[in-house]
KEMARPA-927143 format. One record per residue: z, y, x of N, C-alpha, C, O in turn; residue in one letter. Coordinates in steps of 0.2 Angstrom, whole numbers. Example, Ala and Ser with C-alpha at 12.3 -4.5 7.8 and 13.67 -1.06 7.14 Angstrom:
2
ATOM  n.c3  n.c2  n.c1 ca.c3 ca.c2 ca.c1  c.c3  c.c2  c.c1  o.c3  o.c2  o.c1 type
ATOM    39   -28    66    39   -22    62    39   -16    66    42   -17    71    A
ATOM    35   -11    64    36    -5    68    39     0    64    40     6    67    S
//
This chain:
325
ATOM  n.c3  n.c2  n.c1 ca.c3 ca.c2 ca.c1  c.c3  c.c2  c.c1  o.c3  o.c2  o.c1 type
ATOM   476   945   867   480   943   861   476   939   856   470   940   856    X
ATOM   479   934   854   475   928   849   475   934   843   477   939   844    X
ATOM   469   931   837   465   935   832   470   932   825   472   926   825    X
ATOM   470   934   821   472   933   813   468   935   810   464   939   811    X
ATOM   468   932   803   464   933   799   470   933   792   474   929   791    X
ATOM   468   939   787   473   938   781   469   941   776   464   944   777    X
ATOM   471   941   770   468   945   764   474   944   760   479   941   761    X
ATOM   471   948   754   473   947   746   468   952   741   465   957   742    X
ATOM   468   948   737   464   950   731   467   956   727   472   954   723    X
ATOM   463   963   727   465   970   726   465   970   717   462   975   715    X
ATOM   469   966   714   473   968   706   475   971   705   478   972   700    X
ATOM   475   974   709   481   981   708   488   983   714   488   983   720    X
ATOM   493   984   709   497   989   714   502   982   716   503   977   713    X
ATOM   504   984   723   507   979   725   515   975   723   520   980   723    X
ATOM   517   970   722   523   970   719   528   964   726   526   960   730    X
ATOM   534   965   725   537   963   729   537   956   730   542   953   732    X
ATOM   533   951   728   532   945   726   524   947   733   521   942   736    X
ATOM   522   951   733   518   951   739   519   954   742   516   952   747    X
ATOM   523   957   743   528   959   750   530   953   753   526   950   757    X
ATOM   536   949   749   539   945   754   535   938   754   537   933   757    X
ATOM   530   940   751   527   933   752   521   935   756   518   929   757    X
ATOM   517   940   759   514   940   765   514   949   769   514   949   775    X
ATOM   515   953   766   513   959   770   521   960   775   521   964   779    X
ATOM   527   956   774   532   957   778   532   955   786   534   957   791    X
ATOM   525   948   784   527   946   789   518   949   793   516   949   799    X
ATOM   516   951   788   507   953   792   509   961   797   505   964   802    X
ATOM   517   963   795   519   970   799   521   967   806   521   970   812    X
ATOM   524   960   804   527   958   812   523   954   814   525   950   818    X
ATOM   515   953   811   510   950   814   506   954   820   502   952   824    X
ATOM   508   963   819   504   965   823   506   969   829   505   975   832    X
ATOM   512   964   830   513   968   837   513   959   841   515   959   846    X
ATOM   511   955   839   506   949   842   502   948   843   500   944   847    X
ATOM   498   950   838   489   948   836   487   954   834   489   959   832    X
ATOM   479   951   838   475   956   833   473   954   828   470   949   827    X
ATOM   474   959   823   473   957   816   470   959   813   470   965   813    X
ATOM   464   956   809   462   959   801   462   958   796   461   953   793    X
ATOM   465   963   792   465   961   787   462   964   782   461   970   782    X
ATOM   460   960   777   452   961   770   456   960   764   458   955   761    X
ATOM   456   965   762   452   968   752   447   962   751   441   961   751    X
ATOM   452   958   750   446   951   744   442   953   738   440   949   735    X
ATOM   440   958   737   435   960   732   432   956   729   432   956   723    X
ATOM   426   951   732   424   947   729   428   942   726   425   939   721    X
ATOM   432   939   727   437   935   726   438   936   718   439   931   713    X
ATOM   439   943   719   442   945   710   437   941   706   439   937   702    X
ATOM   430   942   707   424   940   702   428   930   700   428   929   694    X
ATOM   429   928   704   429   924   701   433   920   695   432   915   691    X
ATOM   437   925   694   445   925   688   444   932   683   447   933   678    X
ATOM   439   935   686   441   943   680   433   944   682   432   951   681    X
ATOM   428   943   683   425   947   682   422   951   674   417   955   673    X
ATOM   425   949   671   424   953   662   428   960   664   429   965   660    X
ATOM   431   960   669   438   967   669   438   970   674   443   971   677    X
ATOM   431   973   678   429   976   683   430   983   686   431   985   692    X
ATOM   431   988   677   432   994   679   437   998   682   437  1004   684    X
ATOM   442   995   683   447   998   687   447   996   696   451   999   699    X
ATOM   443   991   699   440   989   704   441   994   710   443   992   715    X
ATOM   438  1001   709   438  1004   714   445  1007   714   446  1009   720    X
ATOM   450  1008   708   457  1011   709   461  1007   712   466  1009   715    X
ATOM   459   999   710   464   995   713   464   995   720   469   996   723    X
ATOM   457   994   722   454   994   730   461   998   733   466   996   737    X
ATOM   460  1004   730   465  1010   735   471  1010   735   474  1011   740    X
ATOM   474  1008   729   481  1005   728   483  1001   732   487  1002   736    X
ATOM   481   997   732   482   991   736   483   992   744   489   991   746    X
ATOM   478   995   747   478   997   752   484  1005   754   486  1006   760    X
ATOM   486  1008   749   490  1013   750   497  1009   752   502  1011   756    X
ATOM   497  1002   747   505   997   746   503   997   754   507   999   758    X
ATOM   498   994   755   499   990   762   502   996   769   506   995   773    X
ATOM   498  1003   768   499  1006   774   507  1010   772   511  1012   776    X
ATOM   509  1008   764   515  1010   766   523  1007   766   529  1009   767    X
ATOM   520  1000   766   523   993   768   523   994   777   529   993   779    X
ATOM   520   995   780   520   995   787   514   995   790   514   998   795    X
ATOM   508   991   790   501   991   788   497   996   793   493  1000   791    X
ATOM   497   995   801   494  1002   804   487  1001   805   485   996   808    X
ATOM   484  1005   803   477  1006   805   474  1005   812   470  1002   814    X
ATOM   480  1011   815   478  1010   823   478  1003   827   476  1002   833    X
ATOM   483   998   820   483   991   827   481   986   823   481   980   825    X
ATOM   479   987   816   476   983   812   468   985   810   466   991   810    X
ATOM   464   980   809   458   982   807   458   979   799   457   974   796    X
ATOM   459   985   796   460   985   787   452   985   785   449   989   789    X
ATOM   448   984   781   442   981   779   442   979   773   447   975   771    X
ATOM   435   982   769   434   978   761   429   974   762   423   976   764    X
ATOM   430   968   759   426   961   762   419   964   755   422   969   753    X
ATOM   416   964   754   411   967   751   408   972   756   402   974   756    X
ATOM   410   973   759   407   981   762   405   976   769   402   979   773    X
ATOM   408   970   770   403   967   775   398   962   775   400   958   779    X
ATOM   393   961   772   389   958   769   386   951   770   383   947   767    X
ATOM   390   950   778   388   945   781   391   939   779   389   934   779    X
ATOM   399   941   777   404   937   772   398   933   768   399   927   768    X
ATOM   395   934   764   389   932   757   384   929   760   380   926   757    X
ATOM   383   929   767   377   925   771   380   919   775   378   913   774    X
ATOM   386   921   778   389   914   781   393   910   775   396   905   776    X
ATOM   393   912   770   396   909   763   391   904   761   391   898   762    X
ATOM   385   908   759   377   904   758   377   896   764   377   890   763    X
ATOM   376   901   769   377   896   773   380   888   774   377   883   775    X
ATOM   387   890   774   392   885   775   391   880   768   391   874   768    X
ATOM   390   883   763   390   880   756   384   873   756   384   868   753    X
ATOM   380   875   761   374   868   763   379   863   766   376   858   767    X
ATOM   386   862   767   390   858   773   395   854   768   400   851   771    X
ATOM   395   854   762   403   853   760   396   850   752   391   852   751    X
ATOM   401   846   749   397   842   743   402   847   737   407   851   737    X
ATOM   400   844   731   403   847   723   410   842   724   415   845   726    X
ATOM   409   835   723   414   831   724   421   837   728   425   841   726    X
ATOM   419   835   731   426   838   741   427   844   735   433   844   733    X
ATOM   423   848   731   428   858   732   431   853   723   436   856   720    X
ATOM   429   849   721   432   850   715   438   845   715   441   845   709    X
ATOM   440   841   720   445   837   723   450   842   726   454   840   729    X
ATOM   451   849   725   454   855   728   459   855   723   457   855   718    X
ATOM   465   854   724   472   853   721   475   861   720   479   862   716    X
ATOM   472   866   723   474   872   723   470   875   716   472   877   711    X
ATOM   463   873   719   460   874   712   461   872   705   461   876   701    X
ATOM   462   868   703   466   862   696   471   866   696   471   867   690    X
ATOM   476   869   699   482   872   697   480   880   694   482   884   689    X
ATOM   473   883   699   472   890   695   470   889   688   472   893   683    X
ATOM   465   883   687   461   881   680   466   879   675   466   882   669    X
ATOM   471   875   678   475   875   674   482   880   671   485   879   666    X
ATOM   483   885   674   486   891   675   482   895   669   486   897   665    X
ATOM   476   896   668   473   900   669   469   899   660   466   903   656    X
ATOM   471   892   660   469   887   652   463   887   654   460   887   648    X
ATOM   458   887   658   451   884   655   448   878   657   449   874   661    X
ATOM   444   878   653   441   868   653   439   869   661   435   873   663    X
ATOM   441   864   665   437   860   670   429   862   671   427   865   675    X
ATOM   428   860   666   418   858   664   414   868   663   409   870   661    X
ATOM   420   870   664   417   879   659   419   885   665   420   892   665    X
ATOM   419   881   671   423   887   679   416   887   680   412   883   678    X
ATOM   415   894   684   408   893   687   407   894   694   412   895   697    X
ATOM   401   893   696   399   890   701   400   894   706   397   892   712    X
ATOM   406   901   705   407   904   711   412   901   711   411   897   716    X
ATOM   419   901   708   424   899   705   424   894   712   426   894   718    X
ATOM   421   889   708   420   883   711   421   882   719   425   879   723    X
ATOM   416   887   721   414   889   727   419   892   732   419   891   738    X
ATOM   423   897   728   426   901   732   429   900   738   430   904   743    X
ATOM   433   891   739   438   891   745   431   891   753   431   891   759    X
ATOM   425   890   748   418   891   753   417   899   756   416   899   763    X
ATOM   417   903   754   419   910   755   425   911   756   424   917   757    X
ATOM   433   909   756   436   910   760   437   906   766   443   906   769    X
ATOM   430   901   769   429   898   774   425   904   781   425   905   787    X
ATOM   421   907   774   415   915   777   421   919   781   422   921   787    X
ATOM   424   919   776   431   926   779   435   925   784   436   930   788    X
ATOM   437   919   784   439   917   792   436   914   798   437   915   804    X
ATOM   431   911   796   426   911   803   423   917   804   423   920   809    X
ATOM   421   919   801   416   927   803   420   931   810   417   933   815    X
ATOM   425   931   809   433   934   813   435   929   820   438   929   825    X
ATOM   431   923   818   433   918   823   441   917   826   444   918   832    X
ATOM   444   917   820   454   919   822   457   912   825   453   907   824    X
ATOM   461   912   827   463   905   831   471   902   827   474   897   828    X
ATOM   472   908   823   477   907   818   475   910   812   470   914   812    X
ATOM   478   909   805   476   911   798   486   910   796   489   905   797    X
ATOM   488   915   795   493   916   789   493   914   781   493   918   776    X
ATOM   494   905   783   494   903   772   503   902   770   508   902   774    X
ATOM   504   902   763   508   899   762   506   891   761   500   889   763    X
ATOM   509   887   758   509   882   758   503   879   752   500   874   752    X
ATOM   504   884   746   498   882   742   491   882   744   487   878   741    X
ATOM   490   886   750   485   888   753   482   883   757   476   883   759    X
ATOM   486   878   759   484   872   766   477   871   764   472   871   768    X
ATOM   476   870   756   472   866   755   464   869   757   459   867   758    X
ATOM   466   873   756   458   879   758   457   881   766   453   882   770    X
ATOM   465   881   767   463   881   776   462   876   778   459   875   784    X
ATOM   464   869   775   460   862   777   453   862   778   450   860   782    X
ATOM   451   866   770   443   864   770   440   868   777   435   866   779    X
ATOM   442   874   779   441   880   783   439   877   789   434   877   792    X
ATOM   445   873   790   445   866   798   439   860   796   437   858   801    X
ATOM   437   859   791   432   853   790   426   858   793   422   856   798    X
ATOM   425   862   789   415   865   790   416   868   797   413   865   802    X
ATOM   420   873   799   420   875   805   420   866   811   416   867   816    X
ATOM   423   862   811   421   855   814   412   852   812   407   850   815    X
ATOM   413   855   808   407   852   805   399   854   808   394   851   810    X
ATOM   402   860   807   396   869   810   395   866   815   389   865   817    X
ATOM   401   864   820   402   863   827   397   857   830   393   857   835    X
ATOM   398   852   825   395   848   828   388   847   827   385   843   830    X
ATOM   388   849   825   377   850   822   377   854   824   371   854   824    X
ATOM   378   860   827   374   867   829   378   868   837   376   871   842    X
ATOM   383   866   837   385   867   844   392   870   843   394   871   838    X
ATOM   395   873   850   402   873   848   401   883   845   399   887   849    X
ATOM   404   884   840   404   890   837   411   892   838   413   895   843    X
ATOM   414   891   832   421   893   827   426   889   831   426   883   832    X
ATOM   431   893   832   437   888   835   440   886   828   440   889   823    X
ATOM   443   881   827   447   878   823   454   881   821   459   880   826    X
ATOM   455   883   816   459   890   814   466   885   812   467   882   806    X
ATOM   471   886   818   478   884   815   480   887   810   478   893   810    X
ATOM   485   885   805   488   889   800   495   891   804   498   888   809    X
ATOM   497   896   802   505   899   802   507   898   795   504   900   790    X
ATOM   513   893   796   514   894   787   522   898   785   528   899   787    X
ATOM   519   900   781   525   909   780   531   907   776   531   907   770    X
ATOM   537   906   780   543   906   777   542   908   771   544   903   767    X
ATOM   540   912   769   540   916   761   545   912   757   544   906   757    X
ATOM   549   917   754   552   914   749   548   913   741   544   918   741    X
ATOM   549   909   736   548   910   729   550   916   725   554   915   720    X
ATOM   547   923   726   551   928   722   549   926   713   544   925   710    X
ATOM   553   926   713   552   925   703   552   932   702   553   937   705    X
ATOM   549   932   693   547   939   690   555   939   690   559   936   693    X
ATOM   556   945   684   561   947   679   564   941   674   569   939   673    X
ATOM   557   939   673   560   932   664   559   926   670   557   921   668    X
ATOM   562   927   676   560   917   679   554   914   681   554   909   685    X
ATOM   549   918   677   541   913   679   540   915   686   544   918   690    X
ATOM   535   914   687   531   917   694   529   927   695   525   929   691    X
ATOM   530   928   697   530   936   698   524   937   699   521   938   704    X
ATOM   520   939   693   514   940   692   514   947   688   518   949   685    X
ATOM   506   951   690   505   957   687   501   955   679   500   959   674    X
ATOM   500   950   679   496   948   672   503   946   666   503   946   660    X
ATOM   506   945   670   514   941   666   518   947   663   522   947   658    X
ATOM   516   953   667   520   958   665   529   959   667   534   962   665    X
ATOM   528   955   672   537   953   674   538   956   682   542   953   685    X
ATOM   536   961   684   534   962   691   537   967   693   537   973   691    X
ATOM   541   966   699   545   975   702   541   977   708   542   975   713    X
ATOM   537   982   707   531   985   709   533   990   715   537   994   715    X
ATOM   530   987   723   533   993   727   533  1001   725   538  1004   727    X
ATOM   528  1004   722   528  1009   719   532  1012   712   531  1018   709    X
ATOM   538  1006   710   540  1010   704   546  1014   704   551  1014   708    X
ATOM   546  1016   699   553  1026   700   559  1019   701   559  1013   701    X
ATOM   563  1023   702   574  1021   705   572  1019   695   573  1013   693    X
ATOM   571  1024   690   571  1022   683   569  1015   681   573  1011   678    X
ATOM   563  1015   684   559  1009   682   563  1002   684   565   998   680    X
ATOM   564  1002   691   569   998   693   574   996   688   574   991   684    X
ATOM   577   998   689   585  1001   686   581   997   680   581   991   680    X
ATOM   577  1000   674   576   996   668   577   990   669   581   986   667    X
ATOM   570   987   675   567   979   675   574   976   677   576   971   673    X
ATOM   578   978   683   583   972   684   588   972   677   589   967   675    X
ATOM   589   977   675   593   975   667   591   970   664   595   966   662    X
ATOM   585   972   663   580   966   658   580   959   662   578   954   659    X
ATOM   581   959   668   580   951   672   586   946   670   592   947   668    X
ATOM   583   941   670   585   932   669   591   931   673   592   932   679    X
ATOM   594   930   668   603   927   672   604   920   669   600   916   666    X
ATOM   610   919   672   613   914   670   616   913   662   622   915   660    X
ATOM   610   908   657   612   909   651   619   906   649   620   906   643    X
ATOM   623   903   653   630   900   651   635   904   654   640   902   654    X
ATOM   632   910   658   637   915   658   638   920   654   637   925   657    X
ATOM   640   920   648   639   927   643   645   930   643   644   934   638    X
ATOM   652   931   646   656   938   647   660   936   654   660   930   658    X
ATOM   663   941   655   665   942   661   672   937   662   676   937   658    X
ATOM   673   933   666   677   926   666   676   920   666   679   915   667    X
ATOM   667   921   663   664   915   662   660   913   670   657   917   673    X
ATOM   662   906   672   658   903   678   652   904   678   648   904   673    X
ATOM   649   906   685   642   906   682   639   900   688   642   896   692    X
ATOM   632   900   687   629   897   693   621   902   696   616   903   694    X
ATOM   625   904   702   617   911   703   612   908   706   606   910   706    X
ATOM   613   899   708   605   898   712   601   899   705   595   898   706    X
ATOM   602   900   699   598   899   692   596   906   691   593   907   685    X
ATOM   597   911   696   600   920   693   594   919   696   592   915   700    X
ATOM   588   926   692   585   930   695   587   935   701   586   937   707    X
ATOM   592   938   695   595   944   700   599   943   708   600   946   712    X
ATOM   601   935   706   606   933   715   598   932   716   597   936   721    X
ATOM   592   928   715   588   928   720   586   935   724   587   934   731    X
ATOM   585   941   721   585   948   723   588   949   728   584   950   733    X
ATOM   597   950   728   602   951   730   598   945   736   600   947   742    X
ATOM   594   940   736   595   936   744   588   939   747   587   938   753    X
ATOM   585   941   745   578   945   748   579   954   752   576   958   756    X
ATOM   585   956   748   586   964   749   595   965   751   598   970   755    X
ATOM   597   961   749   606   961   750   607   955   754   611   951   751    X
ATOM   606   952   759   609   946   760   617   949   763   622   946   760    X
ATOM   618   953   768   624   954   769   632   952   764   637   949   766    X
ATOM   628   955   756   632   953   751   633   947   749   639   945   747    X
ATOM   628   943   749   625   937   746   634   931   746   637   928   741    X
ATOM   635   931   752   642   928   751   647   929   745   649   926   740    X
ATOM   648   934   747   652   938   742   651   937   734   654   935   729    X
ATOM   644   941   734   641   939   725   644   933   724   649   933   721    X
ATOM   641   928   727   642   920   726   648   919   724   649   918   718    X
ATOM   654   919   729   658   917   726   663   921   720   668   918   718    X
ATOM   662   927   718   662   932   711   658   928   706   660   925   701    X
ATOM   652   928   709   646   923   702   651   917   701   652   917   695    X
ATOM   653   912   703   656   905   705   662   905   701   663   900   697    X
ATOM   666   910   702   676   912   701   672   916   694   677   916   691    X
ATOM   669   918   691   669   922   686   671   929   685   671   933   680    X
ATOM   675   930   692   677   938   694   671   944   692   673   950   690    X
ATOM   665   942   694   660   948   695   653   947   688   648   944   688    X
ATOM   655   951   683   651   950   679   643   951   679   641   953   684    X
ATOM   639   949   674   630   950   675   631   958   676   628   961   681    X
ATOM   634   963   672   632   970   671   632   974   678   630   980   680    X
ATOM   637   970   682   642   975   688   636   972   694   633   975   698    X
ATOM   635   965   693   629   962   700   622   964   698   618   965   702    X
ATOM   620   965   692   613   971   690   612   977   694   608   980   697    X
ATOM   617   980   692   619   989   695   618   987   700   613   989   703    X
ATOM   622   983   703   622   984   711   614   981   715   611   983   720    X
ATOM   614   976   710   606   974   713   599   979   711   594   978   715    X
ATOM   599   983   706   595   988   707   598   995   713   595   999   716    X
ATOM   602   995   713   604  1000   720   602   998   725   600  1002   729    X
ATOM   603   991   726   602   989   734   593   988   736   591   987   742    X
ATOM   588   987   729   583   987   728   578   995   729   573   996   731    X
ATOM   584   999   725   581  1006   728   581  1009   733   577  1013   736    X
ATOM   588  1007   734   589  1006   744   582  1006   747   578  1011   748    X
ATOM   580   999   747   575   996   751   568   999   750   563  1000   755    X
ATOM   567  1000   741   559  1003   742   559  1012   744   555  1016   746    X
ATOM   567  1014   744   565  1022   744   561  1025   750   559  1030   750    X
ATOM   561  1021   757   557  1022   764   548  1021   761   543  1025   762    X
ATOM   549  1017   757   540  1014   754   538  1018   751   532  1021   752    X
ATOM   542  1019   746   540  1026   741   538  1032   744   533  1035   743    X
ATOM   542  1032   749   541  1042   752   537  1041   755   534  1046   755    X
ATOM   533  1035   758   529  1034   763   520  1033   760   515  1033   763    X
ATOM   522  1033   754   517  1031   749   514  1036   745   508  1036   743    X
ATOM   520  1041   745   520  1046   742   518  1053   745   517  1058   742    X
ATOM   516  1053   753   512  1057   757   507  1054   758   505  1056   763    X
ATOM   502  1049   755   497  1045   756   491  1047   753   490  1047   747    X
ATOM   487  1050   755   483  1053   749   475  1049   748   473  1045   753    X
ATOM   471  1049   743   465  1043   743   461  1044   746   459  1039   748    X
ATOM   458  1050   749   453  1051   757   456  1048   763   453  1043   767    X
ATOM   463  1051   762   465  1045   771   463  1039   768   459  1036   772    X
ATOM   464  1034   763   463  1028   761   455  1025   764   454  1020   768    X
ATOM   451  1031   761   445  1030   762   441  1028   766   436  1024   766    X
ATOM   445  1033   771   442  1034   778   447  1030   782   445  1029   787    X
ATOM   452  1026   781   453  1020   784   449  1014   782   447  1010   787    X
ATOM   449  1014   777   443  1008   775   437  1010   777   433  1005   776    X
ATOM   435  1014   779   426  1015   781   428  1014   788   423  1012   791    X
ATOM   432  1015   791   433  1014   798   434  1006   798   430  1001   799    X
ATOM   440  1005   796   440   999   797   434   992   793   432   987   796    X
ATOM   431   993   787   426   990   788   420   991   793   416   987   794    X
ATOM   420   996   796   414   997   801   415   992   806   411   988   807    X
ATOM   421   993   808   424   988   814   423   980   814   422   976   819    X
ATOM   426   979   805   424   971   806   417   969   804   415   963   805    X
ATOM   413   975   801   406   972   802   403   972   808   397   971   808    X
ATOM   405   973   815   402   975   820   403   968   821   398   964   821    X
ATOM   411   965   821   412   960   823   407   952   822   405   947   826    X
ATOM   407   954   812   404   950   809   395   948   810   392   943   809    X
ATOM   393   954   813   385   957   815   385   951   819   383   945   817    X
ATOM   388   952   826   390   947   831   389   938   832   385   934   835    X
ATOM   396   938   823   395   932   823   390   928   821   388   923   823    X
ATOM   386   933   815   378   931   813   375   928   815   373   922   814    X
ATOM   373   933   824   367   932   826   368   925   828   363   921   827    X
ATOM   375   923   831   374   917   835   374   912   829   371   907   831    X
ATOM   377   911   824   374   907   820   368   906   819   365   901   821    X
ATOM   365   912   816   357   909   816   354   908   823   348   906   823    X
ATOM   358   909   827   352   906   833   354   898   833   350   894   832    X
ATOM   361   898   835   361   892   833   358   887   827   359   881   828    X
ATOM   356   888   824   353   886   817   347   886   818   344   882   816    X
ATOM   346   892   821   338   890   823   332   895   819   326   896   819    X
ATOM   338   899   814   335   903   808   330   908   810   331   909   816    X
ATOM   326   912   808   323   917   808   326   923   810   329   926   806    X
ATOM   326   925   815   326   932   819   325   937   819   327   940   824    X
//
């Protein structure tokens, strides 16, 4: 079987803006690949390192979403990228291959600085770095494919530069890592923006049928639809985007109710938070027999596993390299 390589950076509990934008499809990536996938842990230092102390609960959380998203241990190699150290060595490494210019020409990056409000001239030097270490994390695995979305090219671009690069000065190593790039659709929050845990707008695999039920209430509709009779238009609705992630069976039907003014905001909410708790209440129960030793002891196994791999890949770099032995 061809190798994958995936992560995400462990903020916390997972929300369905990471479901359907990677863990949907990392569950039907493993009955084709072999897969690993990595707890970005260092990843986080680059954006939050002032807001560390919650770090190790996130770890587990995260990792609980994923095994109760679909996530098997027995056919996935689940792993926390800190816990294999080599990651921080072929990072060192690779970082000798690529100039300041090249990582600050990163189009991905200028969108987080700018997201994120801080000056250009005041990121630091991991920051900077980092699509360098996420070049570590997928060469180390030597994968022959990487699952990005589309904002992502730009860092699997750089991925495919050093890896040619390595190759050609040190000899043939690293296969050059095609992208799979992921349908994923755009989930918006509740208010429209981007479904972030920092925005506060986020429907969480882990929250109560209540919780639910609250957020789609509070979610963004069609502001020129305000009573029942009124035309609407749902490509603008939060809640029709839902309805097309959880209900498509419906999706017709809504549409032409949203369209005719027949089906009010209050009646397509209800119905979208039921069809939403439909969908997590498998994740939930499954979540909810998950206890944090089994977490633990998946991660201690599973990073065991990819540092053997990583072990592997070292030596032959430094032999290639010619490094100290």
């Amino acid at each position: 079987m061809k190798r994958i390589l995936s992560g995400l950076r462990p903020t916390g509990k997972v929300h369905i803006g990471n479901y359907f934008g990677a863990l949907v499809n990392w569950v039907k990536f493993q009955k084709e690949y072999e897969c690993y996938y990595e707890v970005a842990d260092w990843h986080v230092l680059t954006t939050d390192i002032e807001h560390l102390d919650l770090m190790q609960k996130n770890i587990i959380e995260t990792v609980i979403d994923w095994i109760a998203a679909g996530i098997d241990p027995d056919k996935s190699v689940v792993f926390v990228q800190s816990g294999v150290k080599e990651h921080a060595e072929l990072h060192l490494l690779l970082s000798m291959l690529v100039s300041v210019p090249r990582l600050q020409r990163n189009p991905t990056l200028k969108e987080q600085i700018r997201d994120l409000e801080r000056e250009e001239e005041k990121i630091s030097y991991g920051h900077l770095g980092y699509p360098v270490l996420q070049t570590a994390d997928i060469l180390l695995y030597k994968p022959e494919k990487v699952p990005v979305g589309e904002d992502q090219l730009p860092h699997l671009e750089l991925s495919r530069e050093l890896a040619r690069r390595f190759n050609n000065l040190f000899g043939e190593t690293f296969p050059i890592p095609e992208p799979i790039l992921s349908p994923a659709p755009r989930v918006p929050g509740i208010d429209k923006r981007k479904m972030s845990k920092s925005l506060n707008n986020a429907i969480y695999l882990s929250d109560t049928e209540e919780e639910v039920e609250r957020k789609i209430k509070r979610a963004f509709t069609d502001p020129l639809k305000i009573k029942l009779g009124d035309p609407g238009h749902p490509d603008g609705c939060v809640v029709f985007a839902y309805h097309n992630l959880i209900n498509k069976e419906q999706v017709p039907e809504i549409r032409e109710g949203c369209e005719s003014g027949k089906l009010g905001c209050v009646e397509c909410k209800k119905n979208c938070a039921f069809k939403m708790n439909e969908f997590l209440s498998p994740i939930r129960e499954k979540r909810n027999s998950l206890k944090e030793k089994d977490i633990i002891e998946i991660l201690k196994e599973g990073t065991g596993k990819a540092k053997e791999f990583a072990e592997r890949t070292m030596e032959e770099v430094r032999e290639k390299m010619n490094l100290w032995r």
